[in-house]
KEZA-913902 format. One record per residue: residue in three letters; x, y, z of N, C-alpha, C in turn. Coordinates in steps of 0.1 Angstrom, whole numbers, plus 5000, padded with zeros to 4 digits. Layout:
N
ALAXYZXYZXYZ ...
REM end
This chain:
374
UNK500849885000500050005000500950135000 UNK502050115009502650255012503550254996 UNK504050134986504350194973503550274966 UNK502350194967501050254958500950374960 UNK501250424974501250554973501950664968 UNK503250614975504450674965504450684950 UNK504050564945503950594927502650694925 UNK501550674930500550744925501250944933 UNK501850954940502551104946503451124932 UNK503651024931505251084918504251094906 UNK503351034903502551084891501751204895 UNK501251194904500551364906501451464905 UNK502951424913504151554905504351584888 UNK504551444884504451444870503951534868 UNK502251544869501251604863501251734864 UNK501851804878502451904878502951994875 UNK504351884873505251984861505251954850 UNK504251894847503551874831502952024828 UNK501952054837501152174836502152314832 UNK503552264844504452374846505552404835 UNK505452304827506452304815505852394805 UNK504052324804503252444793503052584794 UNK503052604809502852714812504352814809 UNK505252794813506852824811506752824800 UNK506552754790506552744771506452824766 UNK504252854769503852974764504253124766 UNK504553114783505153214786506453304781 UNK507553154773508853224768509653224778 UNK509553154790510153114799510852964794 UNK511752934787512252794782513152774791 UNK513752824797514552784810513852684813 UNK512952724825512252704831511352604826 UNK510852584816510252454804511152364803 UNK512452364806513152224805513552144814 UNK513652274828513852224834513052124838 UNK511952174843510152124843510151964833 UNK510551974823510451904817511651754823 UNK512451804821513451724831512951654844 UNK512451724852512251694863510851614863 UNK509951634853508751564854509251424846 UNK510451384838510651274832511751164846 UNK512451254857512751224863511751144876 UNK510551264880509351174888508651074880 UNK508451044867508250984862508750824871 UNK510350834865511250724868511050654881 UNK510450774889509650694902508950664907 UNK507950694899506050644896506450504891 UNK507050474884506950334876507750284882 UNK508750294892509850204897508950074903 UNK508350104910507050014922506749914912 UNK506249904900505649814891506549774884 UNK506449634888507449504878507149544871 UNK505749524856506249534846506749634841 UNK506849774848506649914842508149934843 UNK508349864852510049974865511149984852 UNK511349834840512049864831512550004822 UNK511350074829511250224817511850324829 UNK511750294845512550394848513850484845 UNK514550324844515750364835515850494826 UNK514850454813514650554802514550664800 UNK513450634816512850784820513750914823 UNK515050814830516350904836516850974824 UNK517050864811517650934800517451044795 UNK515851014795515251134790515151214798 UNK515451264809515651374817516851414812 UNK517651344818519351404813519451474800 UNK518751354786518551454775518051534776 UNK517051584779516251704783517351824787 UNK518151834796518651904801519751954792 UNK520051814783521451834772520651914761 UNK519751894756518851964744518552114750 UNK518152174763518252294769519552354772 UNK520552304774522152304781523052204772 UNK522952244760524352114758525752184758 UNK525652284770527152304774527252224784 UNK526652194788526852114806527551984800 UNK527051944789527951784781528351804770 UNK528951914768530151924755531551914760 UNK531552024766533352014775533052064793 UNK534052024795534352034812535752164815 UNK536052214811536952324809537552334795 UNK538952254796539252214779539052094774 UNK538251994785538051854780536951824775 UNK537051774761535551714756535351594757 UNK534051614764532951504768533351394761 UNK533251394746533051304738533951194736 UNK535151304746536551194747536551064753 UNK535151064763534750984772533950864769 UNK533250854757532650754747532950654745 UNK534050614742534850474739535350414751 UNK535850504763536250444775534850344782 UNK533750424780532150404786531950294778 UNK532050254768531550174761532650064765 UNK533850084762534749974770533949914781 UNK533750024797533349994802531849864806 UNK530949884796530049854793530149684788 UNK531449664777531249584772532449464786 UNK533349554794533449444802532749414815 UNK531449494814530549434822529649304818 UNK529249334808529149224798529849064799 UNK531149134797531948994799531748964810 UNK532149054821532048994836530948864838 UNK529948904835528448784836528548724825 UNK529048724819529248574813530248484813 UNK529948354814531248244811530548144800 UNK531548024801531447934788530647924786 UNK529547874799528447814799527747854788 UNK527347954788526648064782526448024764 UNK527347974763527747914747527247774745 UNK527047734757526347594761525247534748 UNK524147664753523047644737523347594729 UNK524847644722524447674706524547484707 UNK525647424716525247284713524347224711 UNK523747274724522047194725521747214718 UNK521547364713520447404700521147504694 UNK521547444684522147554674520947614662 UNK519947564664518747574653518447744655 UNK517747714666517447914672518548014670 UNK519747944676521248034677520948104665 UNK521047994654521348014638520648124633 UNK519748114633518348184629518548314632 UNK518848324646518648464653519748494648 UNK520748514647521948554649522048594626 UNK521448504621521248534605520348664605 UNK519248654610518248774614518748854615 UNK519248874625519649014631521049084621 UNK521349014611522249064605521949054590 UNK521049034586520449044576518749174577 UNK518349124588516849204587517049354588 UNK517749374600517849504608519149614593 UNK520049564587520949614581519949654564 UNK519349524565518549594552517549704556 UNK516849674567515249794571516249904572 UNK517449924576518450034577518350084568 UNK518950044555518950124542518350124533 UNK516850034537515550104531515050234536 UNK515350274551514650344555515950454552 UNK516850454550518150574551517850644537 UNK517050574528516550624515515250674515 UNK514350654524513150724522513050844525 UNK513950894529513851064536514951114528 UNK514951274526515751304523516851364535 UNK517751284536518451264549519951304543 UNK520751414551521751434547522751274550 UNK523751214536524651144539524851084552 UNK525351174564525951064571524951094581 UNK523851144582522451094592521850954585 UNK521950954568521950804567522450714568 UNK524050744568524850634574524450604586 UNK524150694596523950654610522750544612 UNK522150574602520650474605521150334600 UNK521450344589522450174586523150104595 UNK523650274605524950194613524350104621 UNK523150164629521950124639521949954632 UNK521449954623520649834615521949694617 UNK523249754615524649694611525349674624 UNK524749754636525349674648524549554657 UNK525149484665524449374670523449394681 UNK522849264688521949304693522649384708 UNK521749434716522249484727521649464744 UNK522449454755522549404763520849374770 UNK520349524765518949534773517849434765 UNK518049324752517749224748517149154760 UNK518449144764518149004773517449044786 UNK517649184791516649224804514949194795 UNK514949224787513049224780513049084779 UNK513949004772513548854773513048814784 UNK513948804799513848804808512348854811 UNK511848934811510249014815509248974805 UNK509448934791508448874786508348704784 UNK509448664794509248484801509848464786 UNK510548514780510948434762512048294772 UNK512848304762513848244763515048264767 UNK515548274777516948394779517948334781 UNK518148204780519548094775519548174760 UNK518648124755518848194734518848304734 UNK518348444740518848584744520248614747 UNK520648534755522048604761522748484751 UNK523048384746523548304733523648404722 UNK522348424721522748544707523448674708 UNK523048724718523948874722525448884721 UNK525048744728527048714732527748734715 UNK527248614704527848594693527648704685 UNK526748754682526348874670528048974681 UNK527549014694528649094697530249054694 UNK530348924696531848904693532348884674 UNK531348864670531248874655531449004647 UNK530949144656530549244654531849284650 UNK533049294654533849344649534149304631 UNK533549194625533949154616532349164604 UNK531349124613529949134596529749284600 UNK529949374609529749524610530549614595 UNK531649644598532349694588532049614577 UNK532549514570531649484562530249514554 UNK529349514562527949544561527649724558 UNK528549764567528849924567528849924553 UNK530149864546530749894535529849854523 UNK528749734526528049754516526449834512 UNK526149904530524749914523525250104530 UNK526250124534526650264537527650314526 UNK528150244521529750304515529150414505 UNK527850384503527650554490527450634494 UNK527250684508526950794520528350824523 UNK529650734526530350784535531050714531 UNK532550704530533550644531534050564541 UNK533950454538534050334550535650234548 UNK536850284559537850194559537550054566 UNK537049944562536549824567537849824580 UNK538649814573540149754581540449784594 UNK540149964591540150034603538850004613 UNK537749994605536449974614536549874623 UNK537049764617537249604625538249644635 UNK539349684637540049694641539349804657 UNK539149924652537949994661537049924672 UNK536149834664535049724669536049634681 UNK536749604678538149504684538749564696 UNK538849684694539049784711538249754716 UNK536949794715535749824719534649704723 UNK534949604717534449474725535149424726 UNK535949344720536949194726537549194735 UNK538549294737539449334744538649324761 UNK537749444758537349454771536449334778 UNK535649254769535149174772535849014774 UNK536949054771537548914772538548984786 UNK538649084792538949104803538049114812 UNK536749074812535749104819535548894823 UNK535548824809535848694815536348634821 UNK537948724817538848624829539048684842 UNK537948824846537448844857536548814864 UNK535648734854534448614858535048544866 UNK536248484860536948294864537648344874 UNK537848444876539248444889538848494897 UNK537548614900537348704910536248724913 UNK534948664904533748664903533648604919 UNK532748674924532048634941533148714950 UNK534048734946535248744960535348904958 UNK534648984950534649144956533249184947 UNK532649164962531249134964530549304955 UNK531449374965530649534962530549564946 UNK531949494938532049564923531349454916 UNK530849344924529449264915528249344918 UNK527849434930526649504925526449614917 UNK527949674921528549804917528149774898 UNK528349654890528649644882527449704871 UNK525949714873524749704868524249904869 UNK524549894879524750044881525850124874 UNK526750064873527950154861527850174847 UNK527150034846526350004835525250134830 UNK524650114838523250204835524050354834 UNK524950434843524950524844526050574831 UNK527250414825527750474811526550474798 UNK525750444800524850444791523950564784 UNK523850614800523250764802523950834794 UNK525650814803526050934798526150934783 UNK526550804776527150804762525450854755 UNK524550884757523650884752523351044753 UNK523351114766523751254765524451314759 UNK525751254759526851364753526951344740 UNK526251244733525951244721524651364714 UNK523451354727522751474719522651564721 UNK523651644732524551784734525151774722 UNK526351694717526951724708525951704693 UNK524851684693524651704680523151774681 UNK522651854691521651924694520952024679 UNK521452084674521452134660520352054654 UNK521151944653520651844639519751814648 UNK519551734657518351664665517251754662 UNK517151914664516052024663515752044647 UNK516952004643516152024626515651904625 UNK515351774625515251654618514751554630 UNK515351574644514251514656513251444653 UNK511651484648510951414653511051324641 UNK511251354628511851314614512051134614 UNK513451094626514751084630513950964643 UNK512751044647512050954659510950864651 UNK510850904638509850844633510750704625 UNK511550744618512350624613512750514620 UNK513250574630513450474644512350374650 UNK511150454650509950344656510050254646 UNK509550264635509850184619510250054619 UNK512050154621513250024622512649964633 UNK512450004647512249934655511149814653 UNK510049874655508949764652508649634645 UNK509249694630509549634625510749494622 UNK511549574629512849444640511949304642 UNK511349364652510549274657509649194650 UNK508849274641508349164634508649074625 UNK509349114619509849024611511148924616 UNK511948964627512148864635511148774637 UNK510248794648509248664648509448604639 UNK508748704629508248574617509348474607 UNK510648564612511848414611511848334620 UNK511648334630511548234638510148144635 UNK508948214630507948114628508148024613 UNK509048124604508848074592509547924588 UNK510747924601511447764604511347674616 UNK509847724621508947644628509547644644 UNK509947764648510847744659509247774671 UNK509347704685508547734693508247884693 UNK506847904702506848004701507848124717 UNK508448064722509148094731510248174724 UNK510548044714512248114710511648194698 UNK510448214696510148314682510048444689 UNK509348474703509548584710510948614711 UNK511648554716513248554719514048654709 UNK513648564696514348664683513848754680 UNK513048764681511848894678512649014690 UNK512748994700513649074710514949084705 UNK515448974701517049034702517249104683 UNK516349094675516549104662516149304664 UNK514949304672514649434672515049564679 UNK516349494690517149594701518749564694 UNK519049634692520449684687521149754701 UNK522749684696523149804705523849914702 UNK523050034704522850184702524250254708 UNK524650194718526250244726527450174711 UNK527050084709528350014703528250134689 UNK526850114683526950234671527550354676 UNK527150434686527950594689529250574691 UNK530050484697531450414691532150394682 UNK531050374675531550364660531950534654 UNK530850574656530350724652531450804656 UNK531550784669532750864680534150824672 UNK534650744667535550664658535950724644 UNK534350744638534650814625534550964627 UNK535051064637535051164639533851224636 UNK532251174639530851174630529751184642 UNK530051224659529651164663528251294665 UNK528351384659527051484656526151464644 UNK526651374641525751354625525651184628 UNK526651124624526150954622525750904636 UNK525850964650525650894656524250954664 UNK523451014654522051054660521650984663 UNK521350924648520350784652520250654662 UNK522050664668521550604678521550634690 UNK521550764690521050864702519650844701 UNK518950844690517550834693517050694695 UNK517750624685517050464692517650434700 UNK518250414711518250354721517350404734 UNK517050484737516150544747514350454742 UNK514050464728513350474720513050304722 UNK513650214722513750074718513349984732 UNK513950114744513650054754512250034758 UNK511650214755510250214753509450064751 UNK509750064735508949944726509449814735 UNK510749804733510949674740509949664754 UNK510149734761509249714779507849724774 UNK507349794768505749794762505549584755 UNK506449544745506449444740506449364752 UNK507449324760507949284772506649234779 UNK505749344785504649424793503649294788 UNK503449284772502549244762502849064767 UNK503649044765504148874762504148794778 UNK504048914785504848854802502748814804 UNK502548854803501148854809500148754797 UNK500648694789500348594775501348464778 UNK501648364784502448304786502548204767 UNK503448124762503048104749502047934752 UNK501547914741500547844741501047704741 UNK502247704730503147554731503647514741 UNK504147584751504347574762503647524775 UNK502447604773501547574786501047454788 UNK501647334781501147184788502847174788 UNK504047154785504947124793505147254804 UNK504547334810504947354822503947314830 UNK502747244825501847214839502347054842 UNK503247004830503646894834505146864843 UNK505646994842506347024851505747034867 UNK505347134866504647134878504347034891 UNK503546924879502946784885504446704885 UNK505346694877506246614889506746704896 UNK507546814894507946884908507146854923 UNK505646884922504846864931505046694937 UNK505546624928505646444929506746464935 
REM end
């Protein structure tokens, strides 16, 4: 009772400085409207914390405050005296990907034995579906060059970590969620550039060589120092195992801010443009993932599964890339905007499937049940 109250107080603030944002707007008071704005995406984050299925979007909600303040202020995340923010990008993403490794070991690879059928599938999907909807959609608008590149890039990176949190919340499959993440990511340094080069190279000039090489800082390295901090240290410094999920979340933030401080401009010409293509790609992800998973008869568990991991990209590893090609105000909008954007859909999708358990399933789990109860 006493949550219920709490969330239903943080939505009455919401509502608040909802009223107090419009008011400040019309007035010509924009300070004062972003902040408002800020702060009501902030109470947000704590209205929905209380509710399993919702709490996923607190996260988002943070994002979108911080942006908020970067789109009002993108001096507060450009430079710090004479240091630029942006210098910070590739270290965060490091960061990121050997959190990544940390939680995982062999096991994890275990699937593709048992079932390499799903692995396959997914892991073809997401590198085939997402790179083409990329540069169908990089051609429907008239989009300067390397804001199209950026949307390809989206399409051309692998899946990303917050996959497997939605699998996880819509009961999918999350042995074949975190299976697939793992491979598409350790692959990524090699079908990315590549793929770059074939459905981006008329936008931008793409050195594959260098790109792979790039991708290879930025995950392997770090993630294969994060494994063999699994096998040696995992349990025995307890604090930097919780510490780890929190560092997580908060390089996320920032790589996601200091990307739309630094490209604030463009976001205000082409923004909602830019939000529209993205639901698109997004949605889309998704469905037609499923429908490779239905089209080679895979349960419906693991057809949710792919459908998750085909339709969440990760958005950090693209502004990496972007941050790399000196591009990170132009190529790496787009995944400034889809990541915040994906978590949406994903937790809404999530929301949808958690409360639908799948139908093939629901006589081997009551048969479970009856022997466990035996």
């Amino acid at each position: 009772m006493l949550m219920q109250r709490k969330s239903l107080a943080f939505l009455l603030l919401s509502a608040l400085l909802f009223i107090a944002a419009i008011v400040c707007w019309l007035s010509d008071e924009t300070n004062l409207a972003g902040w408002s704005l800020a702060l009501l995406f902030l109470s947000l984050s704590f209205a929905v914390r209380e509710n399993k299925l919702l709490k996923g979007l607190s996260f988002t909600a943070i994002i979108f405050s911080s942006v908020t303040v970067a789109m009002f202020h993108p001096e507060y995340f450009s430079t710090w005296g004479n240091f630029p923010l942006s210098s910070t990008i590739i270290p965060l993403i490091q960061l990121l990907m050997f959190g990544m490794g940390s939680s995982m070991s062999m096991n994890d690879f275990a699937a593709v034995v048992k079932s390499p059928k799903g692995v396959i599938i997914g892991v073809c999907s997401q590198f085939v579906i997402m790179p083409s909807l990329g540069f169908a959609l990089s051609n429907t608008g008239n989009f300067p060059p390397e804001i199209a590149a950026g949307i390809v890039l989206i399409g051309c990176s692998p899946s990303g970590l917050a996959s497997n949190v939605m699998a996880y919340l819509a009961k999918a499959n999350l042995a074949l969620s975190i299976t697939i993440t793992s491979i598409t990511t350790l692959i990524a340094p090699f079908v990315t550039p590549l793929l770059m080069k074939l459905f981006a190279g008329a936008f931008i000039e793409i050195d594959v060589l260098k790109m792979m090489w790039d991708i290879f800082k930025m995950i392997i390295l770090p993630i294969g120092a994060g494994l063999l901090f699994n096998k040696l240290l995992k349990g025995k410094i307890q604090w930097l195992d919780k510490a780890m999920p929190l560092i997580s979340m908060f390089a996320i933030t920032a790589i996601v801010t200091i990307i739309a401080a630094s490209g604030r401009d463009n976001l205000l010409k082409i923004g909602l443009v830019l939000i529209g293509i993205a639901l698109v790609h997004n949605v889309f992800g998704y469905i037609l993932g499923y429908w490779s998973g239905r089209l080679f008869k895979l349960n419906e568990k693991d057809c949710r599964t792919i459908a998750i991991e085909v339709g969440m990209q990760n958005a950090g590893l693209a502004s990496g890339i972007a941050k790399e090609l000196g591009k990170i105000a132009t190529i790496g909008l787009a995944a400034a905007v889809f990541g915040p954007l994906m978590n949406i859909t994903g937790s809404a999708l999530a929301s949808w499937w958690h409360n639908r358990p799948p139908l093939d399933q629901s006589n081997n789990n009551d048969t479970n049940d009856h022997s466990h109860k035996k």
